[in-house]
C-alpha positions in Angstrom: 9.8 8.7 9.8 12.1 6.4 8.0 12.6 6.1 3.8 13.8 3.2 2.4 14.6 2.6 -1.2 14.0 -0.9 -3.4 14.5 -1.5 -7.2 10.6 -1.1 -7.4 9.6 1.4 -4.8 10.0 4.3 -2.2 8.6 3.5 1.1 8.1 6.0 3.8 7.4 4.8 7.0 5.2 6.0 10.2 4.3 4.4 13.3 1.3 2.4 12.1 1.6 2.8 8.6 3.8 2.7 5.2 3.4 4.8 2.2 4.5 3.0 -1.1 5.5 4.8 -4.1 5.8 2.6 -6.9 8.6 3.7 -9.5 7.6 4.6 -12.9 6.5 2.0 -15.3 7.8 -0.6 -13.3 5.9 -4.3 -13.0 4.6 -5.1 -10.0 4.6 -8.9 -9.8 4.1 -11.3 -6.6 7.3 -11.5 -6.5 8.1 -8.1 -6.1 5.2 -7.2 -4.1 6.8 -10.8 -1.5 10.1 -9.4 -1.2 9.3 -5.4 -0.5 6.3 -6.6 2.1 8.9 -8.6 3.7 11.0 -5.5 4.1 8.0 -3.4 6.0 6.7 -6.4 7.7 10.5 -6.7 9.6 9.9 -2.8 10.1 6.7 -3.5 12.1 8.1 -6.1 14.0 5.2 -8.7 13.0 2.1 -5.9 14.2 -0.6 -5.0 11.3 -0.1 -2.3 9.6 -2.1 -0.4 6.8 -0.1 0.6 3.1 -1.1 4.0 1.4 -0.1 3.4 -2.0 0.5 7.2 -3.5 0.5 6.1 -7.6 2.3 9.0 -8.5 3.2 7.3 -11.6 2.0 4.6 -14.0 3.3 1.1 -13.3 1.6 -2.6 -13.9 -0.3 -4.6 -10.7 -0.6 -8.1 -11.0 -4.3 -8.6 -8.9 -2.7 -12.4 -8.1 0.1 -9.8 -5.2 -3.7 -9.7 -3.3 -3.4 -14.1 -3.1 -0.2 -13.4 -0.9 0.0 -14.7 2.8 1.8 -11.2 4.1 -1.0 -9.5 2.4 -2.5 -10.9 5.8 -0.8 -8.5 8.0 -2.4 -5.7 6.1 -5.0 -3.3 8.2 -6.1 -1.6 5.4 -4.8 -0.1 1.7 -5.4 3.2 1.2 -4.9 4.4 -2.6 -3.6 7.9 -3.6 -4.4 9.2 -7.2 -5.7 12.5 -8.7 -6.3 9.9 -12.2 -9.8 8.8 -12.8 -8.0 5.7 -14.7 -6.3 5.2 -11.2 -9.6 5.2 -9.8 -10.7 2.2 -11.9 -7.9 0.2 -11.5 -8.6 0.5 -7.6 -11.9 -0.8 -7.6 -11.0 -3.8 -9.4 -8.1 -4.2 -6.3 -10.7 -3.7 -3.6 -12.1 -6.9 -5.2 -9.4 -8.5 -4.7 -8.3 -7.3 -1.2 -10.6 -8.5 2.0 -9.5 -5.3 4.2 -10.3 -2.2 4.9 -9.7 -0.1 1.1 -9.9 3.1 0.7 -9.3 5.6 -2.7 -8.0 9.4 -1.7 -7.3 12.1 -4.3 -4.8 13.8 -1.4 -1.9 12.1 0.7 -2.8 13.8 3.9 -6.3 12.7 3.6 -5.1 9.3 3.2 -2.3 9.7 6.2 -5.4 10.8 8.3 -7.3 7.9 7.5 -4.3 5.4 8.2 -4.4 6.9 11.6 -7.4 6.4 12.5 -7.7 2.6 11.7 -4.8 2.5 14.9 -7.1 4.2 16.9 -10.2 2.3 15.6 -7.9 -0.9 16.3 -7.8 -0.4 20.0 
């Protein structure tokens, strides 16, 4: 397990799988999205991966991050929230996302589930 730090998130990474932590109230533009993707896709090496984003706290999601080429790399998104709000937001992302999506109240859940699309993957 590695952490790594940005000026918009916390990102925790496994084998097969990253979890994001977006920091509180920040604005999560294409931009941003462009330049911290970049950072895990160098950590994979190029391989898929799947992101469990664990919304701990309120921040902003542009929908347009979902148009981005890296997005491509992406097994699967796995969302983390205990917020019924959250929960909305998330559907409207699965919309946007052509992947595997998944919502999880828990972050174990959600770390089971990224497994499993490695082993499903083989």
């Amino acid at each position: 397990m590695t952490n790594r730090s940005t000026s918009h998130y916390n990102l925790i990474f496994f084998d097969s799988f990253v979890i994001a932590e977006a920091h509180e109230n920040s604005v999560v533009t294409p931009e941003v999205v462009n330049e911290n993707l970049k950072l895990v896709f160098d950590h994979f090496n190029g391989k898929e991966f799947t992101l469990i984003s664990h919304r701990k706290y309120n921040y902003s999601l542009d929908l347009n991050v979902y148009t981005l080429k890296l997005i491509k790399k992406l097994r699967g998104i796995a969302i983390v929230s205990t917020d019924s709000g959250m929960k909305e937001k998330a559907a409207l992302e699965q919309l946007a996302f052509h992947g595997s999506f998944a919502f999880f109240e828990n972050l174990e859940d959600a770390k089971r589930w990224a497994g499993s699309m490695v082993t499903s993957k083989a």
